[in-house]
Backbone as JSON, one array per atom type, in Angstrom:
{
  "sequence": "XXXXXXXXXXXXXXXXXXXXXXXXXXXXXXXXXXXXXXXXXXXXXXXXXXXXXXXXXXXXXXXXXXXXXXXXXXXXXXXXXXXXXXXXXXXXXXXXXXXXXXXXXXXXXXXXXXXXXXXXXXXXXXXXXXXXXXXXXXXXXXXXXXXXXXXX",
  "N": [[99.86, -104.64, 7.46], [98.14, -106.83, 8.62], [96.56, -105.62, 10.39], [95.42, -103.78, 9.28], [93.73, -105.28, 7.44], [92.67, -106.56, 9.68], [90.88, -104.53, 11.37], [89.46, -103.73, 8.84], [87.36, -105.54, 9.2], [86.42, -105.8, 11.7], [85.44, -103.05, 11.76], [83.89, -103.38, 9.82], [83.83, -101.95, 7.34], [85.95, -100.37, 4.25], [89.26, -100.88, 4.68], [92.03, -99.04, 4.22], [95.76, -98.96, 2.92], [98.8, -96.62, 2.28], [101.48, -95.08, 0.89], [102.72, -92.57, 2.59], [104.92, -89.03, 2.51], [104.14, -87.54, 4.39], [102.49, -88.33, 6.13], [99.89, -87.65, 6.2], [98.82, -87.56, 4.07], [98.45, -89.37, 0.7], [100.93, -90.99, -1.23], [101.45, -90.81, -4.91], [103.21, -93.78, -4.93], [105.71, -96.02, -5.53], [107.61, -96.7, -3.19], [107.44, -97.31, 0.21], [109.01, -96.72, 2.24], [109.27, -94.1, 3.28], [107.31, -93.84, 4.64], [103.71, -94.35, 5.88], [99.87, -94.34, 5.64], [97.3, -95.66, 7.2], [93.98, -96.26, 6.64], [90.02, -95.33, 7.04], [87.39, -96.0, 5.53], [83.85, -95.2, 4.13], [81.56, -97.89, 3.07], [79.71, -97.91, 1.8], [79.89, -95.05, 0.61], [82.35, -94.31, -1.06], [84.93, -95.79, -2.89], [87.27, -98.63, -3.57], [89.75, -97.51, -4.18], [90.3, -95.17, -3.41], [92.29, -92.76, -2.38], [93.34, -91.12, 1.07], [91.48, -88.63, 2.64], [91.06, -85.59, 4.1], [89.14, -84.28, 4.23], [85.81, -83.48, 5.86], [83.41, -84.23, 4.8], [83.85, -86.85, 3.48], [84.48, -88.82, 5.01], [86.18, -90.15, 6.23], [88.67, -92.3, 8.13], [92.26, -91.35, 9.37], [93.45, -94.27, 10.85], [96.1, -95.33, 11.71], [99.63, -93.68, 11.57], [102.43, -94.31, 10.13], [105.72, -93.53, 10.39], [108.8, -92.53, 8.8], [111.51, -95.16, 7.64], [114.17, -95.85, 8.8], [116.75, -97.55, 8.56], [115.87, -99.33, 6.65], [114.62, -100.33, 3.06], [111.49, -99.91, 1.68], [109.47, -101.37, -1.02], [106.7, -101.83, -2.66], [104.84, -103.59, -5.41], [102.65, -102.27, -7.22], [101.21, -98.79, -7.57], [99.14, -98.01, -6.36], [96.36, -97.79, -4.08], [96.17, -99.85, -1.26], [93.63, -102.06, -0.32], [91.31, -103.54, 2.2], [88.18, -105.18, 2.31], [85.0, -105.75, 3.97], [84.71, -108.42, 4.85], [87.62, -108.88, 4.83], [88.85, -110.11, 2.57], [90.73, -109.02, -0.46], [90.42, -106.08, -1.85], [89.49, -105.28, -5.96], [91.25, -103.18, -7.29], [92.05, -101.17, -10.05], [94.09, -99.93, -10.52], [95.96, -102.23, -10.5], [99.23, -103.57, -11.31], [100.14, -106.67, -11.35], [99.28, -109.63, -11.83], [99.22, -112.25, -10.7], [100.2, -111.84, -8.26], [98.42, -109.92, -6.25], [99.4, -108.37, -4.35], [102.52, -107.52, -3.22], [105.33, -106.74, -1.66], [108.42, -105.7, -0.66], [111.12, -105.96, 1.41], [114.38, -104.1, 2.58], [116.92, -104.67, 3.68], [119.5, -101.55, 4.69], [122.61, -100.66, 3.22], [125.08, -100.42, 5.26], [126.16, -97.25, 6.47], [124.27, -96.04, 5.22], [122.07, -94.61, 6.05], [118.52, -94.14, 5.66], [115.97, -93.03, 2.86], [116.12, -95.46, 0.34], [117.35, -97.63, -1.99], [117.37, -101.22, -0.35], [119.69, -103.28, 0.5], [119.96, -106.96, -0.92], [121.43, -109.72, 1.26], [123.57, -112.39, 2.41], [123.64, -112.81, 4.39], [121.93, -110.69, 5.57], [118.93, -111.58, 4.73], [116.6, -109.86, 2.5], [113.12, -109.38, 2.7], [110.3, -110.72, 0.98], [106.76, -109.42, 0.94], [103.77, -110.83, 0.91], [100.18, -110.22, -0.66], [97.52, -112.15, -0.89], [94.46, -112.36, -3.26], [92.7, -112.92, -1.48], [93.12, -112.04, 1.0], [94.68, -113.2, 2.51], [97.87, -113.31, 4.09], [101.55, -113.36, 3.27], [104.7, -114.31, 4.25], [108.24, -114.38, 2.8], [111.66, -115.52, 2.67], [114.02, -113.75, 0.88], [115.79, -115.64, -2.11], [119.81, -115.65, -2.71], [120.39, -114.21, -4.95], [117.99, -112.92, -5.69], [116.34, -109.29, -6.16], [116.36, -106.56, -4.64], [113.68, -105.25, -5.31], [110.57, -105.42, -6.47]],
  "CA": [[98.89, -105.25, 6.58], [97.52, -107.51, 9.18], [96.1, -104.86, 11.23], [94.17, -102.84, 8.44], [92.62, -106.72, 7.52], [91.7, -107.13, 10.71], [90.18, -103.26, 11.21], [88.62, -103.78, 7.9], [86.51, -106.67, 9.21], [85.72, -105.43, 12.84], [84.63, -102.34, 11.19], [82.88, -103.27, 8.26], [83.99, -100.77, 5.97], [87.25, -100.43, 3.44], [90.41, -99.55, 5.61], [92.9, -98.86, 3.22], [96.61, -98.28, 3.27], [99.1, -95.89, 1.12], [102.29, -94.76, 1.42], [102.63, -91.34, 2.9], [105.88, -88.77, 2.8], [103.71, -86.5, 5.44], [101.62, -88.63, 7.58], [98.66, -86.64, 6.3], [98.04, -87.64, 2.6], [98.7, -90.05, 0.03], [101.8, -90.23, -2.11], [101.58, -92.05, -5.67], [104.51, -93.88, -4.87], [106.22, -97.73, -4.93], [108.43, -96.4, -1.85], [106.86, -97.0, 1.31], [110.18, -96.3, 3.47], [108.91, -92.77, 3.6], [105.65, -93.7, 6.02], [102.21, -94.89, 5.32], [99.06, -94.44, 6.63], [96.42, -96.99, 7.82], [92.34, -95.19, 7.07], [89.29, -96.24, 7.1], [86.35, -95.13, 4.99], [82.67, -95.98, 4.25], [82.36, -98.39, 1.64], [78.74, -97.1, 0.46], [80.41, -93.81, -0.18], [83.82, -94.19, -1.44], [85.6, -96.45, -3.89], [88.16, -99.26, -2.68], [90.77, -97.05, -4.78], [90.54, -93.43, -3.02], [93.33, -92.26, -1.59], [92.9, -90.22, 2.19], [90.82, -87.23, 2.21], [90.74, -85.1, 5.4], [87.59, -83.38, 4.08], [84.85, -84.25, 6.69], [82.35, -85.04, 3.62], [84.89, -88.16, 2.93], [84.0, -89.59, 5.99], [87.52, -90.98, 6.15], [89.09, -91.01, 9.63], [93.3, -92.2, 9.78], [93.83, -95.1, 12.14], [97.46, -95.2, 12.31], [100.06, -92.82, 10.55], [103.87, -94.86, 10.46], [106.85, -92.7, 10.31], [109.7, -93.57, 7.68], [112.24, -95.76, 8.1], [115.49, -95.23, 8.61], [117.44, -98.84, 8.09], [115.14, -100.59, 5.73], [114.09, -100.26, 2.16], [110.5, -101.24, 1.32], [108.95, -101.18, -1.97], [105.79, -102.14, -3.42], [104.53, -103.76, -6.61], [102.16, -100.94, -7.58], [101.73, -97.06, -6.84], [98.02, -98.32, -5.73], [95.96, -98.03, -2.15], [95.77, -101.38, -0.95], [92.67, -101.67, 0.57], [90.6, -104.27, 2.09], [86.47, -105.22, 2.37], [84.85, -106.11, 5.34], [85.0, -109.44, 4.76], [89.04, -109.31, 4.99], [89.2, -109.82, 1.35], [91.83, -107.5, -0.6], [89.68, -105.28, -2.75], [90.11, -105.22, -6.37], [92.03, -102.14, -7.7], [91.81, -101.02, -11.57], [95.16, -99.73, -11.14], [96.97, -103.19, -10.1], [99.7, -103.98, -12.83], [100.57, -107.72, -10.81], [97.57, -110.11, -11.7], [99.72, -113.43, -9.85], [99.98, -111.58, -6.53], [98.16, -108.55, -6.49], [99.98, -106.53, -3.79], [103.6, -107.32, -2.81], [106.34, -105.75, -0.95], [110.14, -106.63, -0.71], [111.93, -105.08, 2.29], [115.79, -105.07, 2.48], [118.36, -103.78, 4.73], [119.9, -100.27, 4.08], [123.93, -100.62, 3.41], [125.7, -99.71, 6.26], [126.71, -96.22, 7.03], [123.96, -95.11, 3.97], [120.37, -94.71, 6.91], [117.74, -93.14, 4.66], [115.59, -93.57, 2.09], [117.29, -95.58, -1.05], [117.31, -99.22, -2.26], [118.61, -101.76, 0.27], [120.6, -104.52, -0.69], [119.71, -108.35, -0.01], [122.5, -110.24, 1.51], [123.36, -113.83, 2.7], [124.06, -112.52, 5.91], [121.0, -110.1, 5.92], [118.4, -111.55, 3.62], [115.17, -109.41, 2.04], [112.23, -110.32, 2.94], [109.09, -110.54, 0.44], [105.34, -110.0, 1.81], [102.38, -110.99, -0.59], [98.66, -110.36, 0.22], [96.32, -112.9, -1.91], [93.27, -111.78, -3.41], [91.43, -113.25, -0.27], [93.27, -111.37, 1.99], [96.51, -113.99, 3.11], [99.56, -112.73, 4.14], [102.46, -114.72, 3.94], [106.57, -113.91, 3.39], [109.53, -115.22, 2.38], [113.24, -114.95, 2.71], [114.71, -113.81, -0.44], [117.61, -115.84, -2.64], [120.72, -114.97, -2.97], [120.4, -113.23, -6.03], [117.04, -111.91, -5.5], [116.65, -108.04, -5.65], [115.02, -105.66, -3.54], [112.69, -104.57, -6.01], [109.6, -106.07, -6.41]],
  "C": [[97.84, -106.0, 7.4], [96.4, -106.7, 10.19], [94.89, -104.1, 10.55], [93.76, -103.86, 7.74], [92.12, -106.42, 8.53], [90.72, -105.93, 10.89], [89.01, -103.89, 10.22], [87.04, -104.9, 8.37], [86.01, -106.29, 10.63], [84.94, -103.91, 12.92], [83.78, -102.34, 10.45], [82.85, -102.55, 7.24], [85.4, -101.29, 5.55], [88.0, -100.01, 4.86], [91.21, -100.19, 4.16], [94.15, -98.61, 3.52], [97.38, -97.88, 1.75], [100.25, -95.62, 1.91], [102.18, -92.96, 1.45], [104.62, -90.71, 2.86], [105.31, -87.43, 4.11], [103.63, -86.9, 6.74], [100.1, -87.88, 7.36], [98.39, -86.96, 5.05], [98.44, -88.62, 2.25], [99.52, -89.87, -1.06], [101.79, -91.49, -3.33], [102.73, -92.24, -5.86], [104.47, -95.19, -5.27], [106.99, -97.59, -3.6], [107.62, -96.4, -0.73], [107.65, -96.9, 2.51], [109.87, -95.23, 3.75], [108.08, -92.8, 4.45], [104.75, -94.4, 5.17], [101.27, -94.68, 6.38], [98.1, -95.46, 6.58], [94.58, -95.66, 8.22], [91.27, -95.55, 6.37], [88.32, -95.37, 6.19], [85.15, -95.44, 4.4], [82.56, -96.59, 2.62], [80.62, -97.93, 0.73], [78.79, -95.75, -0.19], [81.7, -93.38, -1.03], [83.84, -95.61, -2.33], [86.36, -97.06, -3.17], [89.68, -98.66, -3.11], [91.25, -95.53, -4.18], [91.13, -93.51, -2.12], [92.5, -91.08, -0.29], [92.62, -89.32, 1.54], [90.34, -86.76, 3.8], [89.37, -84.4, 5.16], [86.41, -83.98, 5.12], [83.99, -85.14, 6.33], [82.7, -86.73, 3.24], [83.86, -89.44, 3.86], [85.8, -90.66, 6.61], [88.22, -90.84, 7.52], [90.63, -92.15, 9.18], [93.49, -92.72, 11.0], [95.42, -95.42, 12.29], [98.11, -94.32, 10.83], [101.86, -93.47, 10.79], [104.89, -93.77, 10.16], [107.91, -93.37, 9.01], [110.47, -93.91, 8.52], [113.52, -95.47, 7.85], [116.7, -96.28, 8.22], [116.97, -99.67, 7.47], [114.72, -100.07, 4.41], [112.87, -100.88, 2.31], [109.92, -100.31, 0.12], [107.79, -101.82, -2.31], [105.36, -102.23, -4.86], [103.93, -102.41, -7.67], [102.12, -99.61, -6.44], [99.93, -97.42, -6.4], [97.64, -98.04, -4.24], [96.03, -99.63, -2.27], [94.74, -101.26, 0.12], [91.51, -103.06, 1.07], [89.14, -104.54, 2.68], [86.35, -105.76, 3.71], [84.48, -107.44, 5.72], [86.6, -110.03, 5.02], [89.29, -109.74, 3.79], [89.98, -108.52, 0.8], [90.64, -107.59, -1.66], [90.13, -104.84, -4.24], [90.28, -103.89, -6.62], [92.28, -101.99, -8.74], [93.45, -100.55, -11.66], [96.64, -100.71, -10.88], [97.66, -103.29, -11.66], [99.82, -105.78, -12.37], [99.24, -108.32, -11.1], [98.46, -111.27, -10.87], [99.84, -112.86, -8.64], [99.65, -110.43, -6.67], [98.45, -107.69, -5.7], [101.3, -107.42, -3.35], [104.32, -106.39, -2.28], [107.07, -106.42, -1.0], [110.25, -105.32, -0.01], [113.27, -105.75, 2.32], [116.49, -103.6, 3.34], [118.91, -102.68, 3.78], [121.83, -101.21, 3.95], [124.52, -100.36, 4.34], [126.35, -98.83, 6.37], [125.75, -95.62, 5.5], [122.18, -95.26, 4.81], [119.92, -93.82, 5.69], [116.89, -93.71, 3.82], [116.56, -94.39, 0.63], [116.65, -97.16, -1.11], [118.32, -99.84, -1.17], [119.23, -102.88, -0.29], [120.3, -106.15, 0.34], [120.75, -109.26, -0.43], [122.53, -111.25, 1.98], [123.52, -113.57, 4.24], [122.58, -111.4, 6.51], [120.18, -110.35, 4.81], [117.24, -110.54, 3.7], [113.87, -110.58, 2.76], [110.59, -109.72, 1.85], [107.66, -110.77, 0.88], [104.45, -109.87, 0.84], [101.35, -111.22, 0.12], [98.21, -111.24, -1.14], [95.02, -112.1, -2.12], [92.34, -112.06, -2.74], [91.85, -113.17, 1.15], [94.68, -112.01, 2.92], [97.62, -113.29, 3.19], [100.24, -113.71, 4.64], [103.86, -113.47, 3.85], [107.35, -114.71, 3.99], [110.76, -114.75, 2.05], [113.26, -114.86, 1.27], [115.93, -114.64, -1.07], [118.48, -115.21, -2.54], [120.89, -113.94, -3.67], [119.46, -112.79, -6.41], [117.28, -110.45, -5.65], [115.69, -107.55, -5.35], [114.15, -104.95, -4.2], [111.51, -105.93, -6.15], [109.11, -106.87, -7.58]]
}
C-alpha cells in the first residue's frame, strides 16, 4: 500500500492496486492471497476505478506483480481497485461498500499443515493483523482481539 502511495505521488498519476490470480489482470475479488498487482495509469485518461489493461491505448504500465501467498490469509473490504491520486490521497471509488474506512484488509495466519489459499484463523499466540487506508491516504494497523475474525 505504501509503495503505490508513494509511486502515486512521485509520478503524478493514479497507481492503483487489485488483486490478481495471474499476475497479468485484475480479479473481482475480496481475496488478495492469490497476488496483486501494483499499475500505474494516466489520470487524464482513465478513471481512478479501471482495472489493468495491457492494451497500449490504456497507457497503463504494471509496477510490481506479487505472487500468492502461501501461509497467510488476506482479505479485503471491497472487490474494488484501490487506487491513489497524485497527491497521495486514496481516490474515491463508486464501488466502495465501507464509508468509515474506505479500504481495509485483515491478514491472518493459515492453520498449520492447511498452506494455501483459505481463511486463516486469528489466534492469541498468532494474532491477525488489520490494515486501514484513510480517505487521505494513512496507513495504519492493528493487532486483532481475541475474538476478532479474519474477515473484514
Amino acid at each position: 500500500m505504501q509503495y503505490a502511495r508513494t509511486e502515486a505521488v512521485l509520478r503524478a498519476t493514479y497507481v492503483s492496486l487489485c488483486p490478481s490470480t495471474d499476475g497479468t489482470s485484475c480479479a473481482s475479488s475480496t481475496t488478495w492471497d492469490t497476488g496483486w498487482l501494483v499499475y500505474s495509469h494516466p489520470v487524464a485518461t482513465s478513471k481512478a476505478s479501471d482495472a489493468y489493461s495491457a492494451t497500449p491505448a490504456s497507457g497503463m504500465q504494471i509496477l510490481r506483480a506479487a505472487a500468492a501467498l502461501t501461509l497467510v490469509s488476506a482479505r479485503g473490504v471491497d472487490t474494488g481497485v484501490v487506487t491513489f491520486g497524485q497527491q497521495g490521497k486514496l481516490e474515491a471509488v463508486a464501488s466502495r461498500t465501507s464509508t468509515g474506512q474506505p479500504v481495509a484488509f485483515v491478514l491472518c495466519a493459515m492453520p498449520s499443515g492447511q498452506p494455501g489459499s483459505g481463511l486463516g484463523q486469528n489466534t492469541t499466540r498468532l494474532p491477525g493483523t488489520r490494515i486501514g487506508v484513510s480517505p487521505y491516504g494513512g496507513i495504519a494497523s492493528t493487532k486483532l482481539g481475541s475474538t476478532d475474525s479474519c474477515l473484514p
